[in-house]
Every structure is written in structure tokens, then in C-alpha cells.
N, C-alpha and C positions, 0 to 999 in steps of 0.2 A: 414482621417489621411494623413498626408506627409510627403515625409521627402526628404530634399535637395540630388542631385545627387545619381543617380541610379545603377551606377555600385558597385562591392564589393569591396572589398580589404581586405587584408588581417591585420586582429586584430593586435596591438604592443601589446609591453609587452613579457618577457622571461617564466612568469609563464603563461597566453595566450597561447602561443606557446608552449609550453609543452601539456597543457592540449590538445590543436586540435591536437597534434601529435600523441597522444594517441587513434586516431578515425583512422576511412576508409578515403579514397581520398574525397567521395563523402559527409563529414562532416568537410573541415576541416578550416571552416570558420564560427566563431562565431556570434550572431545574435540576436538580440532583438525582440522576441514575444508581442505583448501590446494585450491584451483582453478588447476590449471597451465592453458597453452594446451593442450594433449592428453590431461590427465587431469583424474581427483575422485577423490582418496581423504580417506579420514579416520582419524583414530590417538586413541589414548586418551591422554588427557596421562600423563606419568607421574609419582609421588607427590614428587620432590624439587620444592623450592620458590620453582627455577628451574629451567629449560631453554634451548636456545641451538638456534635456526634457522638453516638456512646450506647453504650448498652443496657445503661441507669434509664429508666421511665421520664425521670426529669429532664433527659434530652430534649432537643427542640426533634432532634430526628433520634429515634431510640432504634435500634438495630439490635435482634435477639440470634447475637452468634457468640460463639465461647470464646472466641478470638479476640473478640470487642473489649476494651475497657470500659468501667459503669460509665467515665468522662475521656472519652479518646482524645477526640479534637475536636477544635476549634476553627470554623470556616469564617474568614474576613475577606466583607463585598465589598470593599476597600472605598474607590480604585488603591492600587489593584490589588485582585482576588488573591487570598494568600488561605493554605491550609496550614497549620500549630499545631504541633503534639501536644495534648495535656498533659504529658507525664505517662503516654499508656505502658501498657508493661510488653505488648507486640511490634509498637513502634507503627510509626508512620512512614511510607515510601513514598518519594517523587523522583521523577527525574531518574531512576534507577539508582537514588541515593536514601539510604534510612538518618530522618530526621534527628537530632538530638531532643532533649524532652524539652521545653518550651520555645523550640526552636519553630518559625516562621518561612514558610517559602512560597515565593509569588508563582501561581499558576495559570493557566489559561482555559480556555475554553475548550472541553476536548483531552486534556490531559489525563492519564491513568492515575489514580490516586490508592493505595494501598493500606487500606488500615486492618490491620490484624492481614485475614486470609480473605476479607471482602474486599472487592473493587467497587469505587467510588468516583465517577465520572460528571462535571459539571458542564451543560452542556442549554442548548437553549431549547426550553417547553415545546413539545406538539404532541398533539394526539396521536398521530404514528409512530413518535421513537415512546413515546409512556405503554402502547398496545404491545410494541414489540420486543420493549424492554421485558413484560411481563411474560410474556411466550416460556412454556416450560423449556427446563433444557433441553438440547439434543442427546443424544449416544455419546458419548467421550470415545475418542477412538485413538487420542494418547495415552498411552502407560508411563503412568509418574511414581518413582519409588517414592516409598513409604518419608515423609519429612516436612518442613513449613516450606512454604513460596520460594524462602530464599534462600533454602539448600542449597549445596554444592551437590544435591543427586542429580545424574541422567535422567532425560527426558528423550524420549525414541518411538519414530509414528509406526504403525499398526507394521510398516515391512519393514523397522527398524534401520532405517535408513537417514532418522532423523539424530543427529548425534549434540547433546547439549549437558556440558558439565559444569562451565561458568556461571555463578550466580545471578549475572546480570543476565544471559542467555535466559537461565530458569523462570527472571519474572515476567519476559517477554513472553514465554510461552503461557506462564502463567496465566496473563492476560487476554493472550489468545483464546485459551479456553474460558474464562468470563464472559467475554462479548460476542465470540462467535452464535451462541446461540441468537442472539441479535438484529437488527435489520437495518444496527448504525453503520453509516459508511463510515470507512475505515481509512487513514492515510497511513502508510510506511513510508517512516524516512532510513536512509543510511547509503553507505557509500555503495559504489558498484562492486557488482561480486559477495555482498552480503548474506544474500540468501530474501532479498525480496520477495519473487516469488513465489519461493517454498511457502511464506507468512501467509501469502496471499490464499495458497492451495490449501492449508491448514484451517484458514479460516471458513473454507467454502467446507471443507471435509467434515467441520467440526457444528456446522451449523443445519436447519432444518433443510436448506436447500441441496443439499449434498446428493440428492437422485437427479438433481437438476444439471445444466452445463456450465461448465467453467470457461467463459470467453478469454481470451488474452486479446489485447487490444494496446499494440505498440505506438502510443500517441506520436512519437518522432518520425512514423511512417506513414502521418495521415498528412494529406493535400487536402486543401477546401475544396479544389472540383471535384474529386471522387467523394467527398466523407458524405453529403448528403444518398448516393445511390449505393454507397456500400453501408454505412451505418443505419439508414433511415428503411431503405429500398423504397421501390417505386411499384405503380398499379400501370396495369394495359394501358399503352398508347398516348403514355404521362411525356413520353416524345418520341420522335423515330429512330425504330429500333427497337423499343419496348414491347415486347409482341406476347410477354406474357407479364403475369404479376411478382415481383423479385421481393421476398420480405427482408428485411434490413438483418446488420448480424445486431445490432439489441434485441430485434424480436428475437432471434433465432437463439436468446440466452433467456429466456422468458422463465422462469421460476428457477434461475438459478444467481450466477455468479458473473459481474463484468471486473476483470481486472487492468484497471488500466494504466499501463506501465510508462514510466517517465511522463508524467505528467506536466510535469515544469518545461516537456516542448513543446508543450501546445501551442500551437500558433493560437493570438488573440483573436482573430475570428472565429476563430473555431471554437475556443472558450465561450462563449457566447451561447453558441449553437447547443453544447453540452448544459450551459448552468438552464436552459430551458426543459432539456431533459430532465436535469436530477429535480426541480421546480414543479416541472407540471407530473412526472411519471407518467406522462407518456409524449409517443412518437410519431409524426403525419409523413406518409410516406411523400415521396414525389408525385404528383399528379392525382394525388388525393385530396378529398374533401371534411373528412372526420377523424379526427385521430385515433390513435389505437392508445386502449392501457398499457403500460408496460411493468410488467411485474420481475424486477431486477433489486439485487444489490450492487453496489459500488463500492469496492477497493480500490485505493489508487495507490501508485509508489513514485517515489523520485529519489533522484539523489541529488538534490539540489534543496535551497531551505527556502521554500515557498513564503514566509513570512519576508524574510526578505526581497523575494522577485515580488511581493506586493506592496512593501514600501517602496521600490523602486519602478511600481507602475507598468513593471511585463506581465502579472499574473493578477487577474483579476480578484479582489477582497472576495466578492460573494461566491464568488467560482469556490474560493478557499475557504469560507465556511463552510459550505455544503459539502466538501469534500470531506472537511476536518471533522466527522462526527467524534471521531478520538483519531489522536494519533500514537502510533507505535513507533519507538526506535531502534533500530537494532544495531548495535556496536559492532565496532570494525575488529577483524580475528587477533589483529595483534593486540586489541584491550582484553580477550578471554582468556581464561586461565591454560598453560602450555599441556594440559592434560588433552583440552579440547585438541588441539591441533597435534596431539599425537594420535587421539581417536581417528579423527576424520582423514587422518594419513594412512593409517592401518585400511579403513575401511572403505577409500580409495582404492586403493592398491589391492585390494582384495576385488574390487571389482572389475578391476582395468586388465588385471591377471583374466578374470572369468571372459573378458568381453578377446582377448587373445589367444585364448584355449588352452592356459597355463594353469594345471591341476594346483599345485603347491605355488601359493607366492613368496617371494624371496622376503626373509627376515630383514627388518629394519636395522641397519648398525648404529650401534650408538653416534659415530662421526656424522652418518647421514641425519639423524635424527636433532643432532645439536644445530645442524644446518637448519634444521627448518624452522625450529623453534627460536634462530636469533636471525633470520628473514622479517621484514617489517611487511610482508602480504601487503601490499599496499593495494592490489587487487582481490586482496580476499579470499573467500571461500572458494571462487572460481578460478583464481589462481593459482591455489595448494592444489586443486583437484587438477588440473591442466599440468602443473607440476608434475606430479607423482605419476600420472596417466603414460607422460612420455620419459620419464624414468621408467614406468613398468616393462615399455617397450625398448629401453636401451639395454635392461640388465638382463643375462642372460646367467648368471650365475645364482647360487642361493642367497645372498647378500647384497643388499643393494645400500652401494654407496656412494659417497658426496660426487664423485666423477660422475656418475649417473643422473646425481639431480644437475648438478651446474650448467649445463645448457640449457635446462631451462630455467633457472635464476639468475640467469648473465643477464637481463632486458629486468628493470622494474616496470611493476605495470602504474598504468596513472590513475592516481584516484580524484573523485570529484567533490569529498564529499569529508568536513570536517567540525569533530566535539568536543575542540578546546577550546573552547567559549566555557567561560565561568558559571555560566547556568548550563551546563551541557547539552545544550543545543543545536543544530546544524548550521554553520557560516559556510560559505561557499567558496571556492578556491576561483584564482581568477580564471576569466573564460579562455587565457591565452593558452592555460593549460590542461583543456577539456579534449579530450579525443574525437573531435567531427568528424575527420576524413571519410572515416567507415561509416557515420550516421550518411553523410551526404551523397557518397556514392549508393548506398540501400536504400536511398530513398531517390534518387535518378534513375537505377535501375526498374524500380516498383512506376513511377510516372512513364519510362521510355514503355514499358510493358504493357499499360494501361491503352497508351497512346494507340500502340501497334493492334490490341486486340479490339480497340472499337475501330480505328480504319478497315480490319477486315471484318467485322460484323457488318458493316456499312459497302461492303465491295467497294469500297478506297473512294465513299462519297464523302468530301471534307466539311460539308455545311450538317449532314445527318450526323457525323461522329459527331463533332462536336457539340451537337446538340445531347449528343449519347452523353457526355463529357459532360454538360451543362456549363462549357465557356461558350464564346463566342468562336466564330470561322477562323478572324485574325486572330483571337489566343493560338486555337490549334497549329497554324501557317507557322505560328512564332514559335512553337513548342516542338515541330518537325524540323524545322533549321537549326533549331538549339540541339536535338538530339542525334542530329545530321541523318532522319531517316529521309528515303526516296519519297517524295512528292508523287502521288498519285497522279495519272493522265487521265482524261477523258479519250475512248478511245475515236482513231479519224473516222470520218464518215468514209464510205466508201460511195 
């Protein structure tokens, strides 16, 4: 790859400049990432107020893949940023939609861009995403039939457990294997039950960190008095009770993978606490004086549409760029193709048979099968599979049918999480119809837990716990009547 003169300069455009304003000194020049099959580089845009991608030397960025047309596209720094087909002959993808030829679509920062079979991601300048952009690949450890991105072939991970026929599925993974070599942080969006974390796992699998650990880190279950002594850890005697050195679980993910899931429940304080992480890379424990490096990447998912909980002020902009190195979408089961959702129902059921000790699993009837394919999964992928699981275990014959699924497709599940918005985007459903209960109760459980195990590391001293705690005496007093435990006695003198 080349691209004509090498110095930077600095992006036009007023909505441009906005957005780099919004970053550290050391990002505040926007840049074009390209993901060939053999490379990563990255280039600085340059100040005119377009530019032209292509495989022609006359490019402003010339890209040497056969995929490329001499004159692909056309990038306009607007405001706002929009990528143009010039007519290529592989087409341009956005949004999980292929362009018509001079067709224009407004894009963001962070978005996958697809021309030909390269990925093209626009993103803001730093010396660590251009070092890491360039990193050779990793191993592939997906098996992708023989065909372009946007095939309708299977795609299936290394224990073939990964099932993807929909074309829109195929460029998502697609994409996966571009950037996972990478050390952008990653956002996934899509509803619940999607298959987030699977995204998440693929991406660590697929990347050089892959000898490393895979954190999962459920934001909806962090409290701010524990996040600093469970995320951060603390050194000797950092307060009473700390009798030895506790490392945080970010260190304990140290040259691997943090994935942190729902993100959009971050309590605002605790936003804060993390954009200092992803900011500085690295972590000061409690009762320490030096920080430590932290050598982490960052995935995050939600099924909420983070742009807009920051126009609305819950979710902090910077938090959300750092987060947004690209973002991924992954469509809800009822937009893929019914081929999918016969796969992943066979290969349910094939499993759910083995986990019951059932040699031969029962054939699918067609009546059962028409069921599932006109079900709107409004919970998805974890719903078919919950489905067919306790169908596995109702049927006892060689045929499993509709009477076998319907108890469990009498309840729809609730989704949070919606892409009919005209730019296919994620808008958000109202909060009255978000399923909390079971967040609030697992996260009461997890605080009453915490509670009870520093009272007895403390032999039921209330001013030492909660110093264990890092509240105050009266929070702890206020936090044991709330969860109606027994109040500890000092014992009588005798």
C-alpha cells in the first residue's frame, strides 16, 4: 500500500474538529486504518475535503489488492464524513448495506467500511492504534468456505460450534477477522441474546493475545465501593484487614482480553474511574504510591445505543470514544436468513440430546420446524437455544414436535435493543420495558455477599469492614438494615 506525501496535517471540516477536540493532544489527528489480507497500516487523512481510494497510483490512498477498483471511492470530510462508490466493480459496504455506484453514505468514526475484501476503518490518529494496526496477522482459526465477504457460505469456529449462513452474519465475522489482529478497542452492539459474547471470544481467539486471559467483567454488577479493591486491588495495610497484597482482576487480564459486557450500565462514577484506565493504561492500586502498566485490550458490548445515552447525558462522549475504536453490529436472528435458524436448531438439539445421554436425537418435523422459523426470537440466539434445550428434554419419541416446543414459546422474551432506524442503527426501546428485576436482585445479592464476607474477615468489627468496604461506618449501619443482616455485638464485659 501507498499513499502520496507523508506528512499529517490536520483533518477539515468543523464537525472533524469537533470530534478530535474531544480526545488527548496525542490523538488529535484523524486517520485512515485499511486491513488488507497481509497488512495494517494507517495514514493520516489529508486536509483537502475529499479524497479517492483505489488501486490506480493516482489515488490520494492507492491500495494494491485485486479486489480494489483503479478509482473505488471517494471519502468526504464533510461535515459529515460520508464514503461514495465510484462506480467500483466489488462495491462498497456500510452499515451491512452495499452501496449503489455513486451512491454517498454518512459515516462515523469507528465504523467498518468494506471495499472490495479490504476493511477500511476511519478512526482518530495515535501512534499506538498506527503500531498496532501494522502488527502481522495472527493464526485464523476460523474456517471460511471458499467465496467473497458477502457470501451466503458457513462460517464455523475451530469446534465448529460457530454456525453463520446469513450474509449479513458473514461480514460481521468477516470483520472480526480484520481487526482482531489489532489492539483497537472494540464496541458490540445488538440486542440481548445475540451472540455478544461469542464476538467478544472470537475476537480474543483470533488476535495475538489469544495465550492470554479472557476477563468477562459484567458492568451491571459493579458497585463503586467494591470496583476500586476488586478491579484495581490494593497493597499491605492500604487499610484494616489488608494483610496481604490483592492484584486487581485488570492486572490479572494482563496481556490478554477485558470484555466488558453491558456497558451502557455503567454507573457515571464509575465511567470516570474506567475512561482513566483506557487513557492512561494503567492501574494504581489502593494504598499504593506508583501505578502499574497495564497491558489489556478492551471490548465492550451493550445492548443499548450508546450515542444516544450520550446525547442524553447518562453515558459519557469520551468514555464513548475510547470505547468506539470500531464498532460491530450484530442483527437480531429474525433479520438472518431461515436457513440459519434451522442450523443452530439442529445443532442445539444435537447438543442438549448429548448433555442428557440421548445417543440418537429426535428428527426435526417439519410442523416443529415451521414453528420456529415463524417465532420472531425476540430474545434470540439464547432463546432458540433455551427453546430447543427444554424441547430436548420434553420429547421422548423420535420426532420432536410443535407440542414439545410450545411451552416454551408461550412467554416472548423482551428485547432491548432496536435497527429500524433508517440508517440502521441501534435506538433504544423505552426503559419501562427493559427487564431489571433479575439485574437488581443479582446485583443485591452480590452487595449483601460482599457485605457479610468483610463483617467476618473483620470478626463483626463495623468501622474495620468498612474501611475493608472503602464506605464510611454509617454507609455500612445503612447497608446492614437495608439487607436486614444481624448487627454485630461487642461482646459484655464480664
Amino acid at each position: 500500500m501507498r499513499r502520496d506525501g507523508e506528512e499529517p496535517s490536520n483533518p477539515g471540516g468543523d464537525e472533524t474538529h469537533r470530534l478530535a477536540a474531544a480526545t488527548d493532544a496525542d490523538a488529535s489527528h484523524l486517520c485512515l486504518l485499511v486491513f488488507g489480507e497481509s497488512s495494517r497500516s494507517s495514514y493520516p487523512l489529508p486536509a483537502t475535503p475529499l479524497f479517492t481510494l483505489g488501486r490506480s497510483t493516482e489515488s490520494q490512498i492507492s491500495i494494491a489488492d485485486a479486489s480494489i477498483s483503479r478509482n473505488h471511492a471517494v471519502l468526504e470530510q464533510g461535515p459529515p464524513l460520508r464514503i461514495r462508490d465510484a462506480g467500483s466493480a466489488n462495491g462498497v459496504v456500510v452499515h451491512g448495506r452495499r452501496l449503489a455506484p455513486g451512491e454517498a453514505e454518512p459515516i462515523a468514526l469507528g465504523d467498518a467500511i468494506e471495499i472490495g475484501t479490504v476493511l477500511v476503518v476511519v478512526t482518530r490518529g495515535s501512534a499506538h492504534v498506527a503500531q498496532s494496526a501494522a502488527r502481522e496477522p495472527h493464526a485464523d482459526a476460523l474456517t471460511v468456505r471458499p467465496g467473497p465477504p458477502d457470501a451466503a457460505g458457513p462460517i464455523e469456529d475451530a469446534a465448529g460450534e460457530v454456525v453463520v449462513v446469513d450474509p449479513a452474519m458473514s461480514r460481521v465475522y468477516h470483520t472480526v477477522r480484520r481487526i482482531a489482529p489489532s489492539d483497537l478497542s472494540v464496541l458490540v452492539l445488538g440486542e440481548t441474546g445475540v451472540g455478544k459474547e461469542l464476538i467478544a471470544e472470537t475476537i480474543h481467539r483470533l488476535s495475538p493475545r489469544a495465550h492470554g486471559p479472557f476477563l468477562r467483567l459484567n458492568c451491571a454488577a459493579l458497585s463503586a465501593p467494591l470496583l476500586e479493591s476488586e478491579l484495581f486491588g490494593y497493597e499491605r495495610g492500604a487499610f484494616t484487614g489488608a494483610q496481604q497484597p490483592k492484584p486487581g482482576l485488570l492486572e490479572a487480564a494482563g496481556g490478554g482480553t477485558v470484555f466488558l459486557d453491558e456497558i451502557g450500565e455503567l454507573p457515571m462514577t464509575l465511567q470516570v474511574k474506567l475512561l482513566r484506565v483506557l487513557e492512561e493504561r494503567r492501574v494504581l492500586r489502593v494504598g499504593a504510591l506508583k501505578p502499574r502498566d497495564l497491558d489489556v485490550r478492551f471490548v465492550a458490548a451493550t445492548n443499548r445505543d450508546l450515542r444516544a445515552e450520550v446525547d442524553s447525558g447518562s453515558f459519557r462522549r469520551d468514555l464513548y470514544f475510547r470505547l468506539d475504536g470500531i464498532s460491530i453490529v450484530v442483527p437480531p436472528l429474525r433479520e438472518r436468513a431461515h436457513a440459519e435458524i434451522e442450523r443452530l436448531a439442529h445443532l442445539f438439539l444435537e447438543r442438549a440430546c448429548v448433555q442428557r445421554g440421548r445417543a440418537d436425537p429426535p428428527a426435526l418435523s417439519e410442523a416443529a420446524l415451521t414453528m420456529l422459523l415463524s417465532d420472531p426470537w425476540t430474545g434470540n440466539v439464547r432463546e432458540l437455544r433455551n427453546a430447543i434445550e427444554r424441547a430436548a428434554w420434553l420429547c421422548d419419541s423420535d420426532e420432536l414436535l410443535p407440542e414439545h416446543l410450545a411451552p416454551s414459546m408461550s412467554r416472548p422474551a423482551l428485547g432491548d435493543f432496536s435497527r429500524d432506524r433508517a440508517d440502521g442503527r441501534a435506538t433504544p426501546e423505552p426503559a419501562s420495558t427493559r427487564p431489571r428485576e433479575n439485574l437488581r436482585t443479582e446485583v443485591k445479592a452480590l452487595e449483601r455477599a460482599r457485605i457479610e464476607e468483610a463483617l467476618e474477615q473483620c470478626a463483626g468489627n463495623q468501622t474495620r469492614a468498612a474501611k475493608l468496604l472503602g464506605v464510611s461506618r454509617r454507609t455500612l449501619v445503612k447497608w446492614i438494615r437495608a439487607h436486614d443482616l444481624p448487627r454485630p455485638r461487642k461482646p459484655r464485659a464480664t
